[in-house]
ChimeraX commands (.cxc) that place a marker at each C-alpha (Angstrom):
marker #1 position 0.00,0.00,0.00 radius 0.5
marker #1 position 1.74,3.70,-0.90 radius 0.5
marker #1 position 0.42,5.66,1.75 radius 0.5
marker #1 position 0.69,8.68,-0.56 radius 0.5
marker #1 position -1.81,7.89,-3.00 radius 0.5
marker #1 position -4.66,7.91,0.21 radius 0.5
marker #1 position -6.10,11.37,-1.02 radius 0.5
marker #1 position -9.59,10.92,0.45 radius 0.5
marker #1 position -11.49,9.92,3.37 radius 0.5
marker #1 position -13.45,7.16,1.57 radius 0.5
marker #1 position -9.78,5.70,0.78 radius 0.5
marker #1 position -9.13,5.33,4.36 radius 0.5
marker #1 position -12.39,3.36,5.45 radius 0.5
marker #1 position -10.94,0.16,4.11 radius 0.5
marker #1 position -7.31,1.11,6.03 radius 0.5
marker #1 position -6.61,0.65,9.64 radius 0.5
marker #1 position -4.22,2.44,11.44 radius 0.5
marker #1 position -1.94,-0.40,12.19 radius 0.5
marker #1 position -1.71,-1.08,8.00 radius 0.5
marker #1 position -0.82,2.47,7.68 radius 0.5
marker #1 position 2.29,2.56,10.34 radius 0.5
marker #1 position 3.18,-0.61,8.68 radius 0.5
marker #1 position 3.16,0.88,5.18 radius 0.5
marker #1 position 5.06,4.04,6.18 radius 0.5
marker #1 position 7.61,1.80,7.80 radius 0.5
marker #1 position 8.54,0.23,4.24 radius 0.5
marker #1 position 7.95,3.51,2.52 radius 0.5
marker #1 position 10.07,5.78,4.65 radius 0.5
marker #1 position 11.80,3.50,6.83 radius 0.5
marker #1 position 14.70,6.42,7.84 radius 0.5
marker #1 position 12.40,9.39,7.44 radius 0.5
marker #1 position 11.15,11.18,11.28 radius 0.5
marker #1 position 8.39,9.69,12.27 radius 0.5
marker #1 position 8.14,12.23,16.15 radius 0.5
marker #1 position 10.40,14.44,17.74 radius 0.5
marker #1 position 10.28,14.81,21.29 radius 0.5
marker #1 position 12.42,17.18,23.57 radius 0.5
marker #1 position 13.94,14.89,26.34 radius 0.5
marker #1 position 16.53,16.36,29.03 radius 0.5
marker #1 position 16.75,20.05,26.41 radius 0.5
marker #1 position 17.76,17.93,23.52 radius 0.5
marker #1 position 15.19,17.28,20.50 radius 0.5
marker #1 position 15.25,13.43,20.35 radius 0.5
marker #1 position 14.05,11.94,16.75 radius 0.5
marker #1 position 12.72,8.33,16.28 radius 0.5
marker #1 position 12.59,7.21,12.35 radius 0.5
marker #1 position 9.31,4.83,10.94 radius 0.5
marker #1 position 11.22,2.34,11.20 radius 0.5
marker #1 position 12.37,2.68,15.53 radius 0.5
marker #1 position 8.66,3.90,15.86 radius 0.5
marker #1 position 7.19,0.66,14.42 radius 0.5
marker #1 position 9.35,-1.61,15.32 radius 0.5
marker #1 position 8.69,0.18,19.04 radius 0.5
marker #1 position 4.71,-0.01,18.91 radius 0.5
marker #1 position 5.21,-3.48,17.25 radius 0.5
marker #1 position 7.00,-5.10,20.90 radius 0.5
marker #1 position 4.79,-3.59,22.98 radius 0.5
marker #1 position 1.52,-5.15,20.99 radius 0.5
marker #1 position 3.15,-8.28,20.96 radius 0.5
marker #1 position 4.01,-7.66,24.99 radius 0.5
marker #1 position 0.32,-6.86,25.59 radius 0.5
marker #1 position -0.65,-10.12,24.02 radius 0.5
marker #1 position 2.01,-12.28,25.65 radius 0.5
marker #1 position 0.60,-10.73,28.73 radius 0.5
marker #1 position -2.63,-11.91,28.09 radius 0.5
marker #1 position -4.68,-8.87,26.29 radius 0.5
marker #1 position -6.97,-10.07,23.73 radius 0.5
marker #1 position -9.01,-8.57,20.56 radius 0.5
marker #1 position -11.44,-6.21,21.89 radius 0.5
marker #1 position -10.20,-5.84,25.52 radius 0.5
marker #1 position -10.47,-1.92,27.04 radius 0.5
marker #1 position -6.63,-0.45,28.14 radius 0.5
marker #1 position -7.00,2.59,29.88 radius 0.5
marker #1 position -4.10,5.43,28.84 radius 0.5
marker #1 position -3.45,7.97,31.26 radius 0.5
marker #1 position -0.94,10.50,31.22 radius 0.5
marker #1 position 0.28,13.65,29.38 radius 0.5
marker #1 position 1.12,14.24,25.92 radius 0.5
marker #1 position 4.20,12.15,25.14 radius 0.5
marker #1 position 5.81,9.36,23.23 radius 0.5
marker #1 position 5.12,6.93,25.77 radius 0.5
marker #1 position 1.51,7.59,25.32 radius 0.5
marker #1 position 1.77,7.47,21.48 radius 0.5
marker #1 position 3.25,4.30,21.49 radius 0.5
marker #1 position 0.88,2.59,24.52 radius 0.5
marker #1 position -2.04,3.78,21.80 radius 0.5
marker #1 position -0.19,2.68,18.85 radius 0.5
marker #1 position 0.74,-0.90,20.67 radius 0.5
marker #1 position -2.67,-1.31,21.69 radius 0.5
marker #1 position -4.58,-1.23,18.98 radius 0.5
marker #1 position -2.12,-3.12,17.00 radius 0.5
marker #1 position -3.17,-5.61,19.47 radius 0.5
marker #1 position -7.16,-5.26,17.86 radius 0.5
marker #1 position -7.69,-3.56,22.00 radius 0.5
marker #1 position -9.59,-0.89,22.16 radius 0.5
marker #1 position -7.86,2.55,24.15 radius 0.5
marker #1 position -9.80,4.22,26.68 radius 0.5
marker #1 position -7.95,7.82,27.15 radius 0.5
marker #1 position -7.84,9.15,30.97 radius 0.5
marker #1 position -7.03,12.75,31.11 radius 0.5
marker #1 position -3.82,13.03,33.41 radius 0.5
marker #1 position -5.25,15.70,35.81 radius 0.5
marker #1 position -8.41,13.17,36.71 radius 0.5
marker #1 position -9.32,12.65,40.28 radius 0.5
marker #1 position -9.90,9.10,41.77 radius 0.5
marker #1 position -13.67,9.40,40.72 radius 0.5
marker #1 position -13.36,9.83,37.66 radius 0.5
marker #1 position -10.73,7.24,37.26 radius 0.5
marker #1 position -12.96,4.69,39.25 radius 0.5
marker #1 position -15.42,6.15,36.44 radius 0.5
marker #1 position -13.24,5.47,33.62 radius 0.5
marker #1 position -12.08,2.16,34.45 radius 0.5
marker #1 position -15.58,0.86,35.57 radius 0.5
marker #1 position -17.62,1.81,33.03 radius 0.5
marker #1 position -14.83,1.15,30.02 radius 0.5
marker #1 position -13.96,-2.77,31.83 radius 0.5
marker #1 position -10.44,-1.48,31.28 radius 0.5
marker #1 position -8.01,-5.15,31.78 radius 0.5
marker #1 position -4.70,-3.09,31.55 radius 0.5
marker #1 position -3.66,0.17,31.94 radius 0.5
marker #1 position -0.68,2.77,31.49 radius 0.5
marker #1 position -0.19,5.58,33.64 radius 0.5
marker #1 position 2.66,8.52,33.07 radius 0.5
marker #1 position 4.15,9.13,36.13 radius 0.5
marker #1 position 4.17,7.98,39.98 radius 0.5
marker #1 position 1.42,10.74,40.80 radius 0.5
marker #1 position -0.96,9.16,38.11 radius 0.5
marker #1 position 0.08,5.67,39.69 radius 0.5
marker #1 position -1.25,6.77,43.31 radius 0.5
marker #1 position -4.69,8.44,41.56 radius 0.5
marker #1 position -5.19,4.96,39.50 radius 0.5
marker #1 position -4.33,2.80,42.48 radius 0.5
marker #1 position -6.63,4.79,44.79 radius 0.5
marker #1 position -9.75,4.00,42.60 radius 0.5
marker #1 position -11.85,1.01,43.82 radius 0.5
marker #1 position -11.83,-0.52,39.89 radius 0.5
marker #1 position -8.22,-0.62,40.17 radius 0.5
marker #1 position -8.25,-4.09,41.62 radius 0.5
marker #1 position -10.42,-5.52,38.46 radius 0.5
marker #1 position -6.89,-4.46,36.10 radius 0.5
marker #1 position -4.90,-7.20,35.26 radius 0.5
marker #1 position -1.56,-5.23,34.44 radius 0.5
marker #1 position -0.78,-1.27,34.89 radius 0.5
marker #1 position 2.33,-0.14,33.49 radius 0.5
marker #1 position 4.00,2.92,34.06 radius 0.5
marker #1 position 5.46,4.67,31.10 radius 0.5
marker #1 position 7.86,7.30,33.32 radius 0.5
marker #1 position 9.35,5.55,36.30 radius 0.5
marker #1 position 10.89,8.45,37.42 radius 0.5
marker link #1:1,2 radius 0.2
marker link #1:2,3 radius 0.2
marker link #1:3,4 radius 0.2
marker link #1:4,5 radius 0.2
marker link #1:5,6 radius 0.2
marker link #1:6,7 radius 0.2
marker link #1:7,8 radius 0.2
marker link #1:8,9 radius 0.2
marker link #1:9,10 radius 0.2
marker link #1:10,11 radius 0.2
marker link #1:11,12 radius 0.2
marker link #1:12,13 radius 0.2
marker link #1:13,14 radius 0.2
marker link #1:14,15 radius 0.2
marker link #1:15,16 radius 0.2
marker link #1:16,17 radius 0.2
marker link #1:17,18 radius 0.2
marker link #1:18,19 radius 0.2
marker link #1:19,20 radius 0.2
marker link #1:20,21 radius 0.2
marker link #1:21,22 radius 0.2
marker link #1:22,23 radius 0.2
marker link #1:23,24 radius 0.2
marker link #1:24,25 radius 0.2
marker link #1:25,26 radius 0.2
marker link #1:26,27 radius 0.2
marker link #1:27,28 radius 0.2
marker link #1:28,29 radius 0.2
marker link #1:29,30 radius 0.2
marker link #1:30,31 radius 0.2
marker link #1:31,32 radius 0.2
marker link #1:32,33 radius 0.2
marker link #1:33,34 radius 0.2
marker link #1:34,35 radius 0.2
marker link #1:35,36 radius 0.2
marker link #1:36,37 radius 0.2
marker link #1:37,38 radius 0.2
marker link #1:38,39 radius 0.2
marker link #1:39,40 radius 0.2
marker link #1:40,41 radius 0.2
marker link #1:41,42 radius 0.2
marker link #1:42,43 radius 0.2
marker link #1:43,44 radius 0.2
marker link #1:44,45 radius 0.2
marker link #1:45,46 radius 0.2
marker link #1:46,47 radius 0.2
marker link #1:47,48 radius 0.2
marker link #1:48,49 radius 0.2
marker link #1:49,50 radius 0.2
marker link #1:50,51 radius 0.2
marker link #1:51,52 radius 0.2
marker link #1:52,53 radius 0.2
marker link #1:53,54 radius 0.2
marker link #1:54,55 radius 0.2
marker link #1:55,56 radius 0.2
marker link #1:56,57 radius 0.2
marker link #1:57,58 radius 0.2
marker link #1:58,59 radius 0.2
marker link #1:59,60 radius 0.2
marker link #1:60,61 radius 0.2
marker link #1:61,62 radius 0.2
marker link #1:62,63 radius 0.2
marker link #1:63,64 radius 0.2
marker link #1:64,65 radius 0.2
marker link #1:65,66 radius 0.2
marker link #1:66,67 radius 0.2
marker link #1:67,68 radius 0.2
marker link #1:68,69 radius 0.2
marker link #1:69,70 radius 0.2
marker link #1:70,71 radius 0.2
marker link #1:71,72 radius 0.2
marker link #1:72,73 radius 0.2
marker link #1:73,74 radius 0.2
marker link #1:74,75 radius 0.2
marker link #1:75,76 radius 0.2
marker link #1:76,77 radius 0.2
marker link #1:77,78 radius 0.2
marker link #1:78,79 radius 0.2
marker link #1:79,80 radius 0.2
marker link #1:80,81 radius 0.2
marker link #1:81,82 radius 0.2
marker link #1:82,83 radius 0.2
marker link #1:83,84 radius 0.2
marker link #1:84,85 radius 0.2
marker link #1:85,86 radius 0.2
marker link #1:86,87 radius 0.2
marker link #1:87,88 radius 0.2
marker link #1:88,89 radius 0.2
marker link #1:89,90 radius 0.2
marker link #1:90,91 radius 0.2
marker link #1:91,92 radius 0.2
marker link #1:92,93 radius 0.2
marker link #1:93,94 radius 0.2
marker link #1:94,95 radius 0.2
marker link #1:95,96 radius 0.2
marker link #1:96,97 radius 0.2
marker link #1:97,98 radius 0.2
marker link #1:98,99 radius 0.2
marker link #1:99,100 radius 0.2
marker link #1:100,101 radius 0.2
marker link #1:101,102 radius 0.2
marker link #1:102,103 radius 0.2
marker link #1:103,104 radius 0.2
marker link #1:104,105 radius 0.2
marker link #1:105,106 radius 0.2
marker link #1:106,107 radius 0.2
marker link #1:107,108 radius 0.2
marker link #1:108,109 radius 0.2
marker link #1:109,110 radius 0.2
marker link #1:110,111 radius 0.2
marker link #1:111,112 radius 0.2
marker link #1:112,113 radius 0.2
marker link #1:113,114 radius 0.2
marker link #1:114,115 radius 0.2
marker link #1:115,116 radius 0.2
marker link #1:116,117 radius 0.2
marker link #1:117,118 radius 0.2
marker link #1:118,119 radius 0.2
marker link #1:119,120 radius 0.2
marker link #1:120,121 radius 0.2
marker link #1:121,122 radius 0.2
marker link #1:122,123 radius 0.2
marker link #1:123,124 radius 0.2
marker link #1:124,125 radius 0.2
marker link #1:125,126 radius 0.2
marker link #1:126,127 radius 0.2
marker link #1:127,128 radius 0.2
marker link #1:128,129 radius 0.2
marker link #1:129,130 radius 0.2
marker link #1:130,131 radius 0.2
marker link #1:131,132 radius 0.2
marker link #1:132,133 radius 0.2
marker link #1:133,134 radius 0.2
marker link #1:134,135 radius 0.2
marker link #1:135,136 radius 0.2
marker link #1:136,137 radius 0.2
marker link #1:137,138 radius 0.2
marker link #1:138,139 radius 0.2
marker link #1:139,140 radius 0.2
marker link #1:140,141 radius 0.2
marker link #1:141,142 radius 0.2
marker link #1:142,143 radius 0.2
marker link #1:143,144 radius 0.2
marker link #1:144,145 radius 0.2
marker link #1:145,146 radius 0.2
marker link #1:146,147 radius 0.2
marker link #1:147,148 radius 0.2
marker link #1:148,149 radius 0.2
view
């Protein structure tokens, strides 16, 4: 598939996302996929790094038991992390349910309860503590934390 000849909307109904990182991973395997600014230095990750990224972590999902369909909550702030824990999941055929990183326990115990989230990613240690305080927390099967720091 030559991702450059998509010029319309219709084209992209019969496309998923996953075929389309795949396709711009043979097109422009070298070319900058993101940049993101990481201790004052501009950091850039190719196609190629980017897919071959999101591609471990779907497979790492699945190995970990996450299966077509299943919910994985996402919160944190705007970052690569979070990019590539959407990417990965629904390369996995999961389905991402996006918590906003300033979300109190409620709405996390929200979130996760009415979504049936099975896994979920969380940025930092503070998001950790806000996840872990909400009473759905104990139905998630994995949380991963995409900033140990």
């Amino acid at each position: 598939m030559n991702v450059g000849s998509i010029t319309s909307g219709a084209q992209l109904a019969s496309v998923t996302l996953p075929q389309l990182l795949q396709a711009r991973r043979i097109e422009r395997p070298t070319a900058v996929a993101y940049r993101q600014k990481r201790a004052g230095e501009w950091i850039s990750v190719s196609w190629h790094d980017y897919a071959t990224k999101v591609c471990r972590l779907a497979g790492a999902l699945q190995m970990a038991g996450l299966a077509r369909g299943d919910r994985v909550a996402i919160m944190g702030d705007v970052s690569q992390e979070w990019l590539l824990a959407d990417m990965a999941t629904m390369c996995a055929g999961a389905v991402t349910v996006g918590v906003y990183f300033t979300s109190s326990v409620e709405e996390v115990n929200y979130y996760l309860g009415d979504s049936g989230a099975r896994f979920a990613f969380v940025g930092d240690e503070t998001q950790l503590r806000t996840l872990l305080a909400a009473s759905t927390a104990a139905t998630l099967e994995k949380i991963v934390v995409m900033d140990p720091s």
